[in-house]
N, C-alpha and C positions, 0 to 999 in steps of 0.2 A: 730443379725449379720449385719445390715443394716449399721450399723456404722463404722462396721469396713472396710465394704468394700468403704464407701464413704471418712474415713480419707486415706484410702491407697496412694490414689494419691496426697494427700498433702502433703507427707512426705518432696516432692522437689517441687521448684515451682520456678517464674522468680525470687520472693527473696531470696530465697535459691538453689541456681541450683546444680545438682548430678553433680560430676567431675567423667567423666567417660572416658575411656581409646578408642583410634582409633585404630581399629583392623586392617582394610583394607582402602587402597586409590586406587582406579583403574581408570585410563581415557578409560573411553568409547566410546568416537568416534575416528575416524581413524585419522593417522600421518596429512593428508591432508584436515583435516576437517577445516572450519573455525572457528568451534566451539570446547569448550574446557570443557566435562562434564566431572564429577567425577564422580563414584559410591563408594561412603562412606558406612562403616560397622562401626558401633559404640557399644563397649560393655555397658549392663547397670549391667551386675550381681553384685550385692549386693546391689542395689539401692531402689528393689521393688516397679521402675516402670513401667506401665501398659499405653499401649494405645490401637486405637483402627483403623483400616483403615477408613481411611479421616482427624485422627490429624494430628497438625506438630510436629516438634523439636522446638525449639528454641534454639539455640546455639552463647555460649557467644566465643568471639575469639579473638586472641591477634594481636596487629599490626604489620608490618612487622620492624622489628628491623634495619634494613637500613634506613628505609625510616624515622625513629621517628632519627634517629643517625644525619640525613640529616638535617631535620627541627631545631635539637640541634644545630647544625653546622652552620645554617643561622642564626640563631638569639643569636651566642655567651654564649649558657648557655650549664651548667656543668650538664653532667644529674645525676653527682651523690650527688646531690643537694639534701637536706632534702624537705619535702614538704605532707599539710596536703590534704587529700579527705576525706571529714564527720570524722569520727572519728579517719580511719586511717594515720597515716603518713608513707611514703616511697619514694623510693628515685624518684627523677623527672622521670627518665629514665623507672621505673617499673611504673610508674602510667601512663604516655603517652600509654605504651604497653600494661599494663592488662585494664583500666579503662574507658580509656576517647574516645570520636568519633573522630575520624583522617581523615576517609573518605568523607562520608558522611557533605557536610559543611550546614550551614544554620546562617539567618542574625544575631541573636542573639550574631553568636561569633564575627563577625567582629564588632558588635557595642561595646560590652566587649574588645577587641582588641585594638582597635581602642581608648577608652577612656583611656585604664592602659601605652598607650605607653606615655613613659619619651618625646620623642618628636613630635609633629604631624606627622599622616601619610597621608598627606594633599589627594592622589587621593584615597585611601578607605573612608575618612572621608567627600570628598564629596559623593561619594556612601552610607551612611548611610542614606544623605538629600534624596537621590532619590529613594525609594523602590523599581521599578520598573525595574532599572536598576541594582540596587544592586541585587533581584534575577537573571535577566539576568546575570550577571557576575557569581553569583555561579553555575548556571544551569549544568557547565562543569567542575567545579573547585569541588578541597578537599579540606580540609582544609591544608592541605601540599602545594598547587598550594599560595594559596593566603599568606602562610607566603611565600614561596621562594620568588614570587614575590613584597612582600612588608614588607621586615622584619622591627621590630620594635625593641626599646627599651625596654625589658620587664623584669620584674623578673620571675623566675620561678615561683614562687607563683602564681605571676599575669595569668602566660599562665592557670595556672591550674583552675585559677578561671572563665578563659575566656571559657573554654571549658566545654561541658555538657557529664556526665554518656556515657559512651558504652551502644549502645541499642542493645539487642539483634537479631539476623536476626533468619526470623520463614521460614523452609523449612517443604513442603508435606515430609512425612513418607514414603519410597517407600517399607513398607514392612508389614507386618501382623506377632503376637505374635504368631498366632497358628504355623508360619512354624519356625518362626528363634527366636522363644524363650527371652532368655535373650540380644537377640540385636537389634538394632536399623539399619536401610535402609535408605539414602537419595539420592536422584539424584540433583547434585551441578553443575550450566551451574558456570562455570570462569567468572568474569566480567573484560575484560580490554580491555583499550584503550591506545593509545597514543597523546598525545597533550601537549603544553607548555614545549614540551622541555622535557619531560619526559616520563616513562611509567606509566601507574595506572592499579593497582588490583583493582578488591571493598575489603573490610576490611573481611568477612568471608570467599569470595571464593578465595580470596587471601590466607588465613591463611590453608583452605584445599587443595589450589596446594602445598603448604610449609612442610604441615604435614608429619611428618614420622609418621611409624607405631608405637602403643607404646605411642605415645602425648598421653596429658588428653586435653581434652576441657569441659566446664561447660555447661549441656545441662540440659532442662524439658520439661513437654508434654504440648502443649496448645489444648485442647481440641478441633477438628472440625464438631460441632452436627449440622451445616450448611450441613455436604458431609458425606454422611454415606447410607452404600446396602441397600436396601431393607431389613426389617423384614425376610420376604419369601422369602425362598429359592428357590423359582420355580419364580420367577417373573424375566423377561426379564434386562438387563441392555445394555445402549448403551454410551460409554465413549469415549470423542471430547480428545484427549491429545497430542497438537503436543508441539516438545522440549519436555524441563523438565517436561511438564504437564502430562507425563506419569505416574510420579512417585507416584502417590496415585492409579492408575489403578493397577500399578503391584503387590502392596496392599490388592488391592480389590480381583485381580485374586487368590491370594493367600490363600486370606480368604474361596472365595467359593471353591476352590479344599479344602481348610480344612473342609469346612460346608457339602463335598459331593451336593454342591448346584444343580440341576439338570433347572436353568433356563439358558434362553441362553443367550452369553457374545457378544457384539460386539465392538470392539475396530478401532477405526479410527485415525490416528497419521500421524502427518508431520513433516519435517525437510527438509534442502538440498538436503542432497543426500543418496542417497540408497545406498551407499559401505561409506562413510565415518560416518553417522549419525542416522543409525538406531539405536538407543538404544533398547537395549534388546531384537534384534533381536533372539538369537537363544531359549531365554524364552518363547519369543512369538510363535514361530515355534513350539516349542513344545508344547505348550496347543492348539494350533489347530489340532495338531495332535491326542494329545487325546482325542479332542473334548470339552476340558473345553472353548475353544474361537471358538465361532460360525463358527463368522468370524472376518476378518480383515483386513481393506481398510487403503492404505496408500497413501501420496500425498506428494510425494519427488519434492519439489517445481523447483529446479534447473537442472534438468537431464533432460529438453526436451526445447524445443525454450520456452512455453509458462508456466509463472510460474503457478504450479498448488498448491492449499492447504486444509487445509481442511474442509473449506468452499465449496470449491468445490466436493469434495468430497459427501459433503451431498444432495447437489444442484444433483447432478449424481443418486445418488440412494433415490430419494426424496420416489417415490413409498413406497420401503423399508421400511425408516426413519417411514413415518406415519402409515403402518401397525403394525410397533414395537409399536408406541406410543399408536395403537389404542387395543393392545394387554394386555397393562399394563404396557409398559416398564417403567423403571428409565432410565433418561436422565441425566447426568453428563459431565460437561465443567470443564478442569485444563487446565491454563498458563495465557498467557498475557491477560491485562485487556484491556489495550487501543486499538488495535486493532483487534485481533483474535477473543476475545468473543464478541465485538458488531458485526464484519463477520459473524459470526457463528449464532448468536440470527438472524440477518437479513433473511441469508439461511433457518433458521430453519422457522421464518413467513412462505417467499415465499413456502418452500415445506407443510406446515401445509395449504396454502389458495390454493395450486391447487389441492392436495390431496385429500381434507375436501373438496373442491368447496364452499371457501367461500371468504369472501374480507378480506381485510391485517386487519381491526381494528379487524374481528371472528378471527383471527389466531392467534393474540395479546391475545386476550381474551382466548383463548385456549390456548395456553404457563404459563399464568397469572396462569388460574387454573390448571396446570400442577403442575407452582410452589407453590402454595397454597397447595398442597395435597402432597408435597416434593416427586415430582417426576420429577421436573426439577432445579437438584441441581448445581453453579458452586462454585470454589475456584479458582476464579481470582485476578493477585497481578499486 
């Protein structure tokens, strides 16, 4: 039987991804938030796949149809223009939307660009000579910014050739099989800005504020054996999840009210503000109540003069932190890489070297073997 259960989850995969149906789209923070999440429901039935809390999704997504209509517009081509990608041919307009990266720019296209245009594009093409400033110029820019701004002579062909594959974007799973079955859970932060004259989505969370209920989008599981409970169900867990980084915790909680898990949960989360951004406030409320969340510390950074996060947080109840650790807990960090979880790792020293009474290089070294014995797991993006 070993076989069968290890082909199961290949049946889809990033080369072949299940097109599976959006059940729900709900915005979770309030009218006044500055932030703009989703909580996506994704059906998988009939797909027979299987994840597990701490995968992600990966989900393929289509571009916004204005904006690819706009770039048609700037550069004089017909999107209903024949045109090849690998082996398929379809029309221009459908492979800018289903295929190609729009968002997301990087220098390989402008030098592709740049070379197929019929006339010099003389200020990108010095950009090509200078890498350094050529990244600096994309740092801010789509690919949409840099045609507006310097449209070219192109054939369709040629656009198609300048641009590389749709990669897919991989979101934490915010949910567990055992409770919600044959569907899929994501917590989606919006990405947009405004600059050059326009507005920008990113290319998935774009496509999920777009969604009506009903869409198909092409999704698989990418396994995450980096972020995963505890074996034992009696063993402590302590989860850093400010923002979206909740979304593999509520997963997690999930799993052990299915495991009947009897160890204890503590969950630590930040955001803005306590009435606009609490995500999953009344979930959370309620497993404290029944006792499946120990406890639960939050650090609503903007509701008082001094911003507070959840760094700090830990820093406050340092005592705590290292009794859990010295208990057997699992320690788990989700969200930002650049700078929450180096905050976080820092606090986490300082409170391991007053605790432990020892200096920063023994506290290092005790995190170290923390992680070695995966019980100091993150999934930072």
């Amino acid at each position: 039987m070993p076989g069968l259960s290890a082909a199961a989850p290949t049946a889809y995969s990033k080369r072949n991804p299940f097109t599976a149906e959006i059940s729900e789209v709900q915005k979770i923070t309030g009218r006044d938030s500055t932030k703009d999440v989703r909580h996506v429901e994704i059906s998988l039935e009939g797909s027979g796949l299987t994840y597990q809390p701490g995968d992600s999704l990966g989900v393929f997504f289509h571009n916004d149809t204005e904006a690819v209509q706009a770039m048609l517009d700037a550069l004089g081509l017909d999107g209903g223009a024949e045109v090849t990608l690998g082996e398929q041919t379809k029309t221009l307009r459908a492979t800018l939307t289903e295929d190609l990266e729009l968002t997301q720019s990087y220098p390989g296209f402008v030098e592709k660009y740049v070379g197929a245009a019929a006339e010099p594009v003389e200020a990108l093409a010095a950009l090509v000579e200078d890498k350094p400033a050529l990244r600096s110029f994309l740092e801010q820019r789509q690919i949409y910014d840099v045609v507006h701004e310097h449209p070219a002579r192109i054939t369709a062909q040629q656009l198609v050739d300048s641009l590389r594959k749709m990669q897919p974007r991989l979101y934490s799973i915010a949910s567990s099989q055992s409770e919600v079955e044959d569907e899929v859970h994501l917590t989606v932060g919006v990405v947009e800005w405004h600059g050059f004259g326009r507005a920008h989505l990113g290319g998935c969370s774009g496509h999920v504020r777009r969604a009506q209920e009903g869409e198909e989008v092409r999704v698989y599981v990418e396994p995450g054996d980096h972020f995963r409970l505890p074996q034992d169900p009696s063993v402590p867990t302590i989860m850093i999840g400010p923002g979206t980084g909740i979304a593999p915790f509520r997963a997690f909680l999930q799993e052990r009210e299915a495991q009947g898990a009897d160890g204890d949960n503590w969950v630590i989360f930040g955001n803005p503000h306590f009435t606009q951004d609490f995500l999953y406030q009344v979930e959370m409320q309620a497993y404290l109540r029944s006792g499946l969340l120990t406890r639960m510390d939050v650090a609503f950074s903007r509701d008082q003069a001094e911003k507070v996060y959840v760094q700090h947080r830990i820093s406050q109840h340092g005592a705590e932190v290292f009794d859990w650790l010295e208990r057997g807990a699992h320690l788990y960090v989700c969200g930002d890489a650049t700078r929450m979880a180096k905050d976080v790792h820092a606090a986490l020293v300082e409170v391991v070297a007053e605790h432990g009474r020892m200096d920063a290089e023994a506290a290092e070294d005790y995190l170290a073997a923390l992680r070695d014995g995966k019980r100091y797991q993150r999934d930072v993006y």
